[in-house]
Each structure stands twice: as C-alpha cells, then as structure tokens.
C-alpha positions in Angstrom: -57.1 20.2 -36.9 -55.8 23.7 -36.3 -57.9 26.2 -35.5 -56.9 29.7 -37.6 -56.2 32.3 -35.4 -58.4 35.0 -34.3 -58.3 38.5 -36.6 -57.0 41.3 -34.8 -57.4 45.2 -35.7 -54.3 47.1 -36.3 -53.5 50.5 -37.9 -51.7 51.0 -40.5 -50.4 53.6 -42.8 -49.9 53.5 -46.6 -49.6 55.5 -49.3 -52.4 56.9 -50.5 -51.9 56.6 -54.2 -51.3 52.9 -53.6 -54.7 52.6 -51.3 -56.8 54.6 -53.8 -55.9 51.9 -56.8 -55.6 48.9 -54.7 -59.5 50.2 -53.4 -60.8 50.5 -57.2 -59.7 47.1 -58.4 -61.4 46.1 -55.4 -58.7 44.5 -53.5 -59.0 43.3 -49.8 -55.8 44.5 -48.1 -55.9 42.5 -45.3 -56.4 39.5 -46.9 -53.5 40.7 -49.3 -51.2 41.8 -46.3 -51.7 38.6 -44.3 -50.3 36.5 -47.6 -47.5 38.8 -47.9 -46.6 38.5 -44.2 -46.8 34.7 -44.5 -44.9 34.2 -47.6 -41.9 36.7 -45.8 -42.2 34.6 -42.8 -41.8 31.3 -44.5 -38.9 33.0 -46.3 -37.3 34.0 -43.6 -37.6 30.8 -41.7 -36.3 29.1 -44.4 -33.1 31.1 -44.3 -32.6 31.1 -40.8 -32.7 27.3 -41.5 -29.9 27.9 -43.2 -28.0 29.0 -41.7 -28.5 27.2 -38.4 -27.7 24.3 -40.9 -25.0 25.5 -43.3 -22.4 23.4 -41.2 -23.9 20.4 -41.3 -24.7 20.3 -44.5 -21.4 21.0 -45.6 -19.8 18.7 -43.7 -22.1 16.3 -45.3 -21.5 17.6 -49.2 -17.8 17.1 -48.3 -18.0 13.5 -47.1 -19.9 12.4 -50.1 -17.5 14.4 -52.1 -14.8 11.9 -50.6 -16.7 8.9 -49.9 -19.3 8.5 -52.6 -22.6 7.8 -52.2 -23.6 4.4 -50.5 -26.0 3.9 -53.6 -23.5 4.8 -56.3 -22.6 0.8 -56.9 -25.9 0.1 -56.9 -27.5 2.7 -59.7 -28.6 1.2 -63.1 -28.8 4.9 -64.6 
C-alpha cells in the first residue's frame, strides 16, 4: 500500500477577488490546488507519452494499414 505523502507548507499568491469567493463558498484551496496539480501532471505525462511514442505507434498504424490485422479472417462481426 502506498503511503500518501507528507503535506508540506508553501506560499502562495492569488488574487484576492478569487480568494475572497472561493473563502465564502467555503472551499478548501489546498485540497482544490493539489487536484488541479494532479490532473495537470497526469496530463502532461500523458503527452510526454506521446510523444516519446508517436514513432512507434505510427510505424505500427502503417503496418496494419498494409498488412491487416492478424484477427481480420477470423471476425464474425
């Protein structure tokens, strides 16, 4: 099981018109923040996987393109 990690304090700076309404709906900015971050992280690992991949994956598009599937005989659909 992993352990989540240990909260750290950080400053920060934000608008004051968007901290004065986010502090009377009652909403917990840190909380808030750390999904934000992790969505952006998972976005931007996902892109850099990519791209890391783009080749590979081509090269694979383009031999099914010529080649077929191995399945395609077999499919009753």
């Amino acid at each position: 099981m992993t352990r989540p990690a240990k909260k750290q304090a950080t400053n920060l700076s934000i608008r004051s018109d968007l901290l004065r309404q986010a502090k009377a709906r009652n909403i917990n900015l840190s909380r808030t923040l750390e999904e934000s971050l992790e969505t952006l992280l998972k976005e931007q690992d996902r892109q850099t996987w990519l791209e890391q991949n783009r080749d590979a994956m081509d090269a694979a598009n383009r031999f099914v393109a010529e080649n077929g599937l191995w399945s395609d005989g077999l499919r009753q659909f």
